[in-house]
C-alpha positions in Angstrom: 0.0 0.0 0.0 2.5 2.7 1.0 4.9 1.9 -1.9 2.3 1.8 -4.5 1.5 5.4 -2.8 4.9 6.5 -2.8 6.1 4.8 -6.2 6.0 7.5 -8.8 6.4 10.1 -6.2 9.7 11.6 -7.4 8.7 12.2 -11.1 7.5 15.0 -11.6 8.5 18.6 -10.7 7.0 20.7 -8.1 3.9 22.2 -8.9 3.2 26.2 -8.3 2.1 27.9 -6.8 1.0 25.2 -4.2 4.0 22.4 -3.9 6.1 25.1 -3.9 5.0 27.1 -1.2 4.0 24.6 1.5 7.2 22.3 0.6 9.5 26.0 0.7 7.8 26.5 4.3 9.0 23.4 5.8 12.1 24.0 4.2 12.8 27.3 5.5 11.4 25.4 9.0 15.1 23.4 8.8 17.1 26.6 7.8 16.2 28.4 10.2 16.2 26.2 13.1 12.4 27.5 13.8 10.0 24.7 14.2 7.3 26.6 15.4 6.9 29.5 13.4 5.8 28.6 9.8 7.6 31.1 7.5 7.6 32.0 3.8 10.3 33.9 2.2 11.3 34.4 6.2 8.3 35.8 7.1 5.9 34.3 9.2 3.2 32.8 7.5 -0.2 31.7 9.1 -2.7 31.0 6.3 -2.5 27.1 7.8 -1.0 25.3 11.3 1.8 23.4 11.1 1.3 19.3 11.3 2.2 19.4 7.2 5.0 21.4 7.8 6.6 19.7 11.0 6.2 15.9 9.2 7.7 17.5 5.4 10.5 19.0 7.3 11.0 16.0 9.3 10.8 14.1 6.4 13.7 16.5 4.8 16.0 16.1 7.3 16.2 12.7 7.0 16.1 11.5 3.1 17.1 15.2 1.9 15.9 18.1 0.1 14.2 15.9 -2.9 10.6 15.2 -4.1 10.2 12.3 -2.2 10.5 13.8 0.9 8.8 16.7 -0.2 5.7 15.0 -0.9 5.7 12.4 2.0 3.5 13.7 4.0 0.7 13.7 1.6 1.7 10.0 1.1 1.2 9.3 4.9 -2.2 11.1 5.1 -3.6 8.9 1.9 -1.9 5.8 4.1 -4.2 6.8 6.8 -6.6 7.3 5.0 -6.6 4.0 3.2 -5.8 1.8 6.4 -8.8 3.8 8.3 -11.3 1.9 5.6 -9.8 -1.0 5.5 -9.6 -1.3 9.2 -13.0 -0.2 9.7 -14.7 -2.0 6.7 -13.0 -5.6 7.7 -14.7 -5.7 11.4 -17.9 -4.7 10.3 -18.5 -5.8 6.7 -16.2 -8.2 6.5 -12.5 -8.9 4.4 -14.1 -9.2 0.8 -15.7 -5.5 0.9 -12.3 -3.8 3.2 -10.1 -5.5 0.5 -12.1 -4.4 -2.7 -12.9 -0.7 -1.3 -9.2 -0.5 -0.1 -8.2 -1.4 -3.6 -10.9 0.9 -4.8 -9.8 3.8 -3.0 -6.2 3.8 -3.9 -6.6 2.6 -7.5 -8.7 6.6 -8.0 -6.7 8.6 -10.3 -8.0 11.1 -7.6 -6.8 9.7 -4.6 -3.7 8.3 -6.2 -2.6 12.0 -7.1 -3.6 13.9 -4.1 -1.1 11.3 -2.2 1.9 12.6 -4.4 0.8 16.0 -4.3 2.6 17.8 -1.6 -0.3 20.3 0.5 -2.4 19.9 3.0 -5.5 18.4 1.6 -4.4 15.1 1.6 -3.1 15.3 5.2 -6.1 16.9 6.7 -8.2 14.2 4.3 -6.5 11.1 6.1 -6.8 12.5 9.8 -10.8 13.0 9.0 -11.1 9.4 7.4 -9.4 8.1 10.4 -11.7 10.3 12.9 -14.6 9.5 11.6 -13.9 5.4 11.3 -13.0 5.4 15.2 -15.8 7.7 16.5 -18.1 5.4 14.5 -15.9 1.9 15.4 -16.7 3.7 18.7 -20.2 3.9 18.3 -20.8 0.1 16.9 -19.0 -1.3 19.7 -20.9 0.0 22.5 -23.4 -1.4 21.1 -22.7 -4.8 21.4 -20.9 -4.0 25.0 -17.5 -4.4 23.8 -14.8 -2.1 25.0 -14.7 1.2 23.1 -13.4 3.8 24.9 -10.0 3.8 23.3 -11.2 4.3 19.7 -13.6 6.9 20.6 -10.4 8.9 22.4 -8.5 7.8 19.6 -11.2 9.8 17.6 -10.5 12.9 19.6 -6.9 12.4 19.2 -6.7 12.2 15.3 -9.2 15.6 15.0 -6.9 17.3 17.2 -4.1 16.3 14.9 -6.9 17.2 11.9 -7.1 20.6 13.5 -3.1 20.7 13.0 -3.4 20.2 9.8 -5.5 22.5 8.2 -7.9 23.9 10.9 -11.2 23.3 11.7 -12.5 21.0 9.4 -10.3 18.6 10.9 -12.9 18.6 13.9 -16.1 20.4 12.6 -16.6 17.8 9.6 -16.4 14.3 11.4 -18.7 15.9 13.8 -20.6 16.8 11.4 -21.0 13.2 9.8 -21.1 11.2 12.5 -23.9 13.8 14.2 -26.5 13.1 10.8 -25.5 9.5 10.6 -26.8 9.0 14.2 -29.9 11.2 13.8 -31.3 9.3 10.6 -30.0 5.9 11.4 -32.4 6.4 14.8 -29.4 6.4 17.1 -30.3 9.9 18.4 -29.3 8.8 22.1 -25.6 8.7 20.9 -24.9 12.1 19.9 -24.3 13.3 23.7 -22.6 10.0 24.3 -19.8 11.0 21.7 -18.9 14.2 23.8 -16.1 12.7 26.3 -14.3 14.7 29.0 -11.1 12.4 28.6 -11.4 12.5 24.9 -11.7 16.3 25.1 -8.9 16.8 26.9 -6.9 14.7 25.0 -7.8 16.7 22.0 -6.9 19.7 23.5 -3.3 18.6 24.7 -2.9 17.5 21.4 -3.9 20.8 19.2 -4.3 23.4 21.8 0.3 24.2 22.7 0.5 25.2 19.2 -2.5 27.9 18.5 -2.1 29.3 22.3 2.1 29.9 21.6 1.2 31.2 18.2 -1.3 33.9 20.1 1.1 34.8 23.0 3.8 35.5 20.1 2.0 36.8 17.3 -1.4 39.0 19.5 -3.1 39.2 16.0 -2.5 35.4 15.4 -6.2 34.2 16.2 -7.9 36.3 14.5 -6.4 36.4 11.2 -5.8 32.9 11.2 -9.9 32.0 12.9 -11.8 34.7 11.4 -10.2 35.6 8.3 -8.3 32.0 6.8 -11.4 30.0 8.1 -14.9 32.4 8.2 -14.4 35.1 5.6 -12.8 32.5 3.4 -15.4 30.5 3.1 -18.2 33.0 3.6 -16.9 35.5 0.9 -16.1 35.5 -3.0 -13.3 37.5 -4.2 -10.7 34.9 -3.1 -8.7 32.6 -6.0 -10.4 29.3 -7.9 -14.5 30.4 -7.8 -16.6 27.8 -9.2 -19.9 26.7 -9.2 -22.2 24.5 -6.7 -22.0 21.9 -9.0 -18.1 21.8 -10.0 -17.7 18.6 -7.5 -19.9 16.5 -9.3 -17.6 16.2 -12.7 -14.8 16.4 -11.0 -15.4 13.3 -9.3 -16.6 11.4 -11.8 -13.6 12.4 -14.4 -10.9 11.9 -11.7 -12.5 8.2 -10.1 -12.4 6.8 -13.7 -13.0 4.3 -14.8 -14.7 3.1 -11.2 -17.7 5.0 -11.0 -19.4 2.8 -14.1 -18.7 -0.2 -12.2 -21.1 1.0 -9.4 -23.6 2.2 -12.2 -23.4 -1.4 -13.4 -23.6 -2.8 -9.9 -27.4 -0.7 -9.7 -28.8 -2.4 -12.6 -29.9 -5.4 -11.9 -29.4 -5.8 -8.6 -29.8 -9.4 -7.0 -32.1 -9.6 -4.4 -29.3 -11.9 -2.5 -26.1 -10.2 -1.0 -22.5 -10.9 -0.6 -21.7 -13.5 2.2 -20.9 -10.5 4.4 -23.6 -8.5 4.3 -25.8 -10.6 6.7 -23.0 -9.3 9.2 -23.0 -5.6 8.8 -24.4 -3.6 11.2 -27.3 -1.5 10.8 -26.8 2.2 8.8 -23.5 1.1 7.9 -24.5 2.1 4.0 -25.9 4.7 5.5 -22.8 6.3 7.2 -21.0 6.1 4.0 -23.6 8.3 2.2 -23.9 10.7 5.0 -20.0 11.0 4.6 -19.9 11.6 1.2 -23.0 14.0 0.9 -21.5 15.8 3.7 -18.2 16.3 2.1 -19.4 17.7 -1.2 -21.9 19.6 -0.1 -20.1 21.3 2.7 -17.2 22.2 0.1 -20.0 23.2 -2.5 -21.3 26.2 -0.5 -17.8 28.5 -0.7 -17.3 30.3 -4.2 -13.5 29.4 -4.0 -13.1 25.5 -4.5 -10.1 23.5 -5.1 -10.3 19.6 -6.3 -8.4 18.6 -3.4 -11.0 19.9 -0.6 -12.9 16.7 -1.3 -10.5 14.3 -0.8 -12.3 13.0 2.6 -14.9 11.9 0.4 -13.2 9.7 -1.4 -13.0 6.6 1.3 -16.3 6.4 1.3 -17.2 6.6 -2.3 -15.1 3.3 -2.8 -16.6 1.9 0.2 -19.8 2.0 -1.9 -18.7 1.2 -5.4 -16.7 -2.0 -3.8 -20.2 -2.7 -1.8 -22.3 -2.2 -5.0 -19.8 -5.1 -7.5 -20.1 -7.6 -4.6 -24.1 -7.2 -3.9 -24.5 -7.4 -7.6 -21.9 -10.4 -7.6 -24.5 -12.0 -5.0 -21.0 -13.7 -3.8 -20.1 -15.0 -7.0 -16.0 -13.5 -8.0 -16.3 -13.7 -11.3 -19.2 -11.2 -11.4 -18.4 -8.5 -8.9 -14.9 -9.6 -8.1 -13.9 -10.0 -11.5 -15.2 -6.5 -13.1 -13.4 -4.7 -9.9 -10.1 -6.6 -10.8 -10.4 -5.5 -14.1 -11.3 -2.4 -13.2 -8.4 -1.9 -10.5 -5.9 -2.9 -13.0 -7.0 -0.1 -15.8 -7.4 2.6 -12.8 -3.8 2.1 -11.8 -2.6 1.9 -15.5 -5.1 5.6 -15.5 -2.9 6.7 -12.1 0.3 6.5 -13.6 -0.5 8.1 -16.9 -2.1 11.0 -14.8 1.6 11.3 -13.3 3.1 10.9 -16.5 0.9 13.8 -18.5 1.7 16.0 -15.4 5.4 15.8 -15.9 4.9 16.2 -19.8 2.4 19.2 -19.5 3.2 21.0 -16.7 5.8 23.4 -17.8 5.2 25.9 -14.7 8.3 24.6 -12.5 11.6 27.3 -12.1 13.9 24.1 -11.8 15.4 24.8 -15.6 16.8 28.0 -14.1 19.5 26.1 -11.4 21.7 25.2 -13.5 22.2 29.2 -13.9 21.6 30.5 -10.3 23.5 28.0 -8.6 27.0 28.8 -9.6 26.3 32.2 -9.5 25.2 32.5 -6.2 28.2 30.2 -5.0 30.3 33.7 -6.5 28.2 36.1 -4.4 26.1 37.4 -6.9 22.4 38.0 -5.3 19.0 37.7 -6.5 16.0 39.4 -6.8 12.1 38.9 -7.2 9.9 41.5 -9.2 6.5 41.4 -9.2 6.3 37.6 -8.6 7.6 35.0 -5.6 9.1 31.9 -7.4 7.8 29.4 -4.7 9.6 26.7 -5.5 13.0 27.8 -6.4 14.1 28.5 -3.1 13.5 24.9 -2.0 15.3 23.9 -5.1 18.3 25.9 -4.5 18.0 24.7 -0.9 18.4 28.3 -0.1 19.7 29.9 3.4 18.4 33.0 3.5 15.5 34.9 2.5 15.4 36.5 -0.7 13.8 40.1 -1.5 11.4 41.0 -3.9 10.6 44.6 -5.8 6.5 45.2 -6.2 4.3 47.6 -5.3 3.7 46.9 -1.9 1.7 50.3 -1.4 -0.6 49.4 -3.8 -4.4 49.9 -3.0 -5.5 46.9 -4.7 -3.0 44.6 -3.4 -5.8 43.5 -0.7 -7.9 43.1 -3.1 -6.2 39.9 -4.8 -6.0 36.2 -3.7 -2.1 36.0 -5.0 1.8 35.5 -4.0 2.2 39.5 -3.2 -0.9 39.3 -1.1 0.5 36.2 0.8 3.9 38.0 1.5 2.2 41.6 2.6 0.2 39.7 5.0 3.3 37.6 6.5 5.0 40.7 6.3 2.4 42.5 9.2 3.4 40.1 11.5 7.1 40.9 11.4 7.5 44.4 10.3 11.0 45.2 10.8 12.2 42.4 8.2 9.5 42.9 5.9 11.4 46.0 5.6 14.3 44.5 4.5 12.6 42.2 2.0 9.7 43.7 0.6 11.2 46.1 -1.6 9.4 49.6 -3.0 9.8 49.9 -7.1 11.6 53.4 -6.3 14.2 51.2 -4.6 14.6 49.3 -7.9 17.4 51.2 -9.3 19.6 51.0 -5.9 19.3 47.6 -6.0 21.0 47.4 -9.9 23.7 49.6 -8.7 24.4 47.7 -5.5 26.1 44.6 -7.2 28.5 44.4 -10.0 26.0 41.4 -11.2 22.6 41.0 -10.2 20.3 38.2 -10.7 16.1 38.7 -11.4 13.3 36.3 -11.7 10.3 38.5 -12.8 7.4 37.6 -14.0 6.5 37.7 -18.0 5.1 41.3 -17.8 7.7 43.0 -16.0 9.3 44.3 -18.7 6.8 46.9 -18.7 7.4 48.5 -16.2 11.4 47.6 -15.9 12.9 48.9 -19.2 16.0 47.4 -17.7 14.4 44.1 -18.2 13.4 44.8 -21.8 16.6 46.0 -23.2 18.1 42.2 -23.4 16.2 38.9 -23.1 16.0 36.6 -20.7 18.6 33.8 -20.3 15.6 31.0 -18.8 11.8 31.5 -19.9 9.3 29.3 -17.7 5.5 29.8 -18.7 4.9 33.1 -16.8 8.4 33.7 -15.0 11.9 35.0 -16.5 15.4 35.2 -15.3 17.7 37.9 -16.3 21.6 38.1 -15.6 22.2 42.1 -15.5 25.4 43.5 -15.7 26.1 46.8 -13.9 28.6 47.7 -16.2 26.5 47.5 -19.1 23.5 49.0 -18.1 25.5 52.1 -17.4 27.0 52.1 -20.8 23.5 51.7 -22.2 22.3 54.9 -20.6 19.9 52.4 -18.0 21.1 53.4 -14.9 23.5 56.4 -13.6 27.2 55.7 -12.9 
């Protein structure tokens, strides 16, 4: 399971903005010595906690600064994920349906990339899956009078390590699920019995040290990272990636090919007999796993911004349900239900690794073509500059020990206004003014910083030669989609008439 996760991990480049950023935070996390402070670009950078970060840079400092370890802490969320349904799915539906939805689950095109895709969606997905299997494990075993209170603090334990990875969802959406399951499965009595004192308090010690420090260092800390990151985010348009109600709907269907016709196929025609293990699930089993998904998408649905990766919780379910639909159709016979899902398992991981391989041939976004150039150079003391754009991930390929500055107009009144990279670095920037000072350079500054250097290195972005005419004057040694690097020489721009001797 974890190799097939991990196996193609390494292949492709870091994708930007978001592999850059949150694999450059945990980066900078080892440079600096900081563990506790998130930064980007030096600067300390709150938009989500740290559980991503602490297991990347961990993961760093062990195998080194390369793709596998910048991506393996998305591989140990979909791991959690994956054993959570298993686990849970073999004690109460028995080892034909855990094995097939297992398989299911990790043979999604969907699933399969958001494990080797290195944010926090992944992460945040597994600790939910894993919540929401031992609250209800929890729930099934006190009803046959079997010990449970270890999985149902166990429960609390994983949301507080949820809440570490991206926030609230990591508690409010398990509760959320397991609250309807209970309530129309007629189990109304057990929504008070899932609040535990111990289980609280082990949720607390487990996500509470981080946020209080955070607040006692950074006074603004709660309510830019509670109010604004969390509630106006989701409450508000005008942020990046607005789409409609409807966008999850395709997206799952195009990105769980080819497994979602199987579970078509498994409706039509339906025996009236079941798989040998169905006589042994509980009751509202089917129906937790429909609450779960309808929860998922439609919670993500409401917000205007919407990312494919936000559903990722729902995905342990959904192959809980095709896998449950072949083998009710198969009425127990393998080569019905459990051949079509072999078949179909095969195809979906062929599907997995072409989706890895088109994303290495089409994605042409990454700044690692500029090294070669930058490298050497900045081994001979010549420094480097932003305009207008932060490359996120060329600092993490660089393995770079200091932060870098970068030339826009910070002053600008519509730089609230945008969802973007400058946005990102102004706010990180309010939290520790005096370097922000230092890094986040004014365009009347421009021109000091070309005559500082005899050489001076600058990755701007594919406009910037508007408003730089000492951009536009010579072309740029490395062109990446949007992004361009110039080598200037002091001594020529002079002799050009671009900058005062």
């Amino acid at each position: 399971m974890f190799v097939w996760l991990l196996c193609t991990a390494g292949w492709r480049p870091l994708a930007v903005p978001d592999e850059g950023r949150y694999a450059g935070v945990a980066w900078e996390m080892i440079r600096s010595g900081d563990w506790l402070t998130p930064t980007l670009n030096g600067l300390p950078f709150f938009h989500k906690p740290p559980l991503f970060y602490w297991l990347t840079a961990s993961s760093l400092s062990v195998f080194g600064l390369n793709l596998v370890a910048a991506r393996m802490a998305s591989v140990l969320g979909a791991w959690l994920g994956a054993w959570a349904l298993y686990g849970f799915a073999q004690r109460w539906a028995g080892a034909a349906r855990a094995r097939w939805a297992t398989v299911a689950l990790l043979t999604q095109p969907f699933y399969f990339g958001g494990a080797q895709y290195a944010n926090l969606d992944m992460l945040v997905a597994g600790c939910i899956t894993a919540t929401i299997a031992l609250a209800a494990h929890a729930v099934l075993l006190a009803e046959k009078g079997l010990p449970h209170r270890a999985s149902l603090w166990g429960a609390y334990a994983l949301a507080g390590l949820g809440l570490l990875a991206k926030g609230l969802i990591g508690l409010v959406l398990p509760g959320a699920v397991l609250v309807l399951w209970l309530l129309l499965s007629g189990r109304w009595r057990r929504v008070l019995w899932l609040i535990s004192v111990p289980g609280l308090i082990l949720f607390a010690l487990v996500a509470a040290p981080w946020f209080v420090l955070m607040q006692r260092l950074y006074p603004d800390f709660f309510h830019y990272f509670f109010v604004y990151q969390h509630f106006q985010r989701f409450t508000q348009t005008g942020f990046n990636n607005a789409h409609p109600i409807w966008f999850y709907v395709p997206l799952i269907m195009a990105l769980t090919l080819p497994w979602w016709p199987v579970w078509i196929w498994s409706k039509r025609g339906q025996q009236p007999t079941t798989a040998p293990v169905a006589s042994e699930q509980p009751a509202g089993l089917n129906l937790l796993m429909w609450v779960w998904l309808v929860v998922i998408v439609g919670f993500f649905s409401l917000p205007a911004s919407k990312l494919p990766g936000y559903v990722l919780p729902a995905l342990p379910p959904l192959a809980y349900l095709m896998a449950d639909g072949a083998l009710r159709r198969s009425a127990g016979r393998w080569w019905e239900g459990g051949r079509a899902i072999l078949v179909t398992a095969i195809v979906s991981a062929l599907a997995c690794v072409a989706l890895i391989g088109a994303a290495v041939r089409y994605d042409q976004q990454s700044t690692r073509p500029m090294v070669p150039i930058v490298q050497p150079l900045l081994q001979q003391g010549v420094p480097l500059l932003y305009v207008d754009e932060f490359a996120y991930d060329l600092p993490f390929y660089l393995g770079l020990r200091q932060p870098l500055p970068m030339v826009a107009d910070w002053q600008s009144p519509d730089l609230p206004l945008h969802d973007n990279d400058q946005k990102e670095l102004f706010d990180a920037g309010e939290f520790n003014q005096p370097l922000a000072a230092q890094l986040l350079i004014r365009p009347d500054q421009w021109h000091v910083w070309l005559c500082r250097a005899p050489r001076l290195m600058v990755v701007a972005s594919d406009e910037a030669e508007r408003d730089y005419p000492e951009l536009a004057w010579q072309a740029p040694q490395v062109v990446v989609k949007r992004k361009r690097l110039w080598v200037l020489d002091r001594a020529t721009l002079i002799n050009h008439g671009l900058i005062c001797p």
